[in-house]
N, C-alpha and C positions, 0 to 999 in steps of 0.2 A: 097832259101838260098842266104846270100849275096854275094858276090865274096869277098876273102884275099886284093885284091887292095882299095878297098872302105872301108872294114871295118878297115885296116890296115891305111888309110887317117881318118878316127873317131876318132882312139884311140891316132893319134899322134895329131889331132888338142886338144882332151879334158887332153892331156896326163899333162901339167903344173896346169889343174886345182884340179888334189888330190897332197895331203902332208903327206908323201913324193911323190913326181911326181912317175906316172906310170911305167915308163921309169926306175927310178931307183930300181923299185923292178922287174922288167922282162923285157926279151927284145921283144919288140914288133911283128914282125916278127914271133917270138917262139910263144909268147902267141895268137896270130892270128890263127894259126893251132893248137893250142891244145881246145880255145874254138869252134873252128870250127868242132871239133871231139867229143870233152868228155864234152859241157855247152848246156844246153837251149839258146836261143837264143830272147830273145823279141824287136822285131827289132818294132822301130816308124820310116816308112819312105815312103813318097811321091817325088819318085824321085830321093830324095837324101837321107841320113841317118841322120835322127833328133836325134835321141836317142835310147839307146839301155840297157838290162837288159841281164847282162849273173849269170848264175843261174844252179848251181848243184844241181841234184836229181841222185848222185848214192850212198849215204850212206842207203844200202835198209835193212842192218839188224837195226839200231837206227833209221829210217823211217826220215832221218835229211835232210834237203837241206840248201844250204847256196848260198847266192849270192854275187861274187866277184868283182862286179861291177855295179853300176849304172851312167850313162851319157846320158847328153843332148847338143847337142851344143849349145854356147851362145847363139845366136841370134833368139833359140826355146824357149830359159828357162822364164818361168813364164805363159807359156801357159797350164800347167797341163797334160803336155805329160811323166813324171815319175810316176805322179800317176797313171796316165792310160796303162804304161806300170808295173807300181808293183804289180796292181791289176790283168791282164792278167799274171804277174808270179806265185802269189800266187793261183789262179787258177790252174793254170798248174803244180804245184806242188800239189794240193786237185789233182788233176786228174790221180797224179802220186803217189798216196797211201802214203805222205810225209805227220808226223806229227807234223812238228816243222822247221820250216827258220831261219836260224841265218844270219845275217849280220854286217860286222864293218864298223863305220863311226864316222869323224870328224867334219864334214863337217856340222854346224848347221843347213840350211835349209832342206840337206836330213835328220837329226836323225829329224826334226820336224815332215817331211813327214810321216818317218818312223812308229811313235811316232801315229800319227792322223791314222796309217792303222792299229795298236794295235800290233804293236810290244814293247815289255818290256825290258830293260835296265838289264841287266843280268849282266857286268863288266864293272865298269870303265876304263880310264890307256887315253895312246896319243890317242888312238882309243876305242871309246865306241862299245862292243858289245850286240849285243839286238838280241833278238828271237820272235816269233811270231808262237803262239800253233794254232795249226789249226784244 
């Protein structure tokens, strides 16, 4: 498991790169110990933390999981380390008796991502959400 000092240094460096910034929908700190208790955790990291997948599986009566975050730091991005950490989520969601991932995003290159691992476009609005039948 990570330590709150490193993962809490992740989410404030990648925190300006969603819209609205992270920051302004939780405080970080909070959100630090709460996925630290109640999220999956799909950590890419050699040393230091490249990227990271946090991911609910406790909706166990609709078998739904949904993931509230995906990030990469800059200086990782375009090396295929979100694919590789969505595909170890979705995994771990099949393993976790979850039939169905939703997730929101604005962010074009992740709904491309998204999109190319067969998740389907469910809502439009500022944030597109998509789900992925498993």
């Amino acid at each position: 498991m990570i330590n709150e000092g490193n993962l809490f240094d992740f989410l404030s460096e990648i925190d300006e790169d969603f819209s609205p910034h992270l920051s302004s929908k939780v405080e970080l700190h909070q959100y630090v110990v709460k996925i630290q208790h109640h999220a999956e955790l799909v950590i890419d990291e050699d040393r230091i933390l490249r990227g990271l997948v946090v991911m609910y599986c406790n909706d166990t009566i609709n078998c739904k999981a949904y993931i509230s975050l995906v990030g990469v730091r800059k200086c990782f991005r375009g090396q295929g380390i979100a694919r590789k950490m969505m595909t170890k989520a979705i995994q771990i969601a099949k393993d976790k008796k979850m039939r169905i991932i939703g997730i929101h995003s604005n962010n074009k290159a992740a709904l491309k991502l998204y999109k190319t691992l067969g998740f389907v476009t469910k809502e439009f609005g500022e944030r597109e959400y998509l789900e992925l039948i498993l």
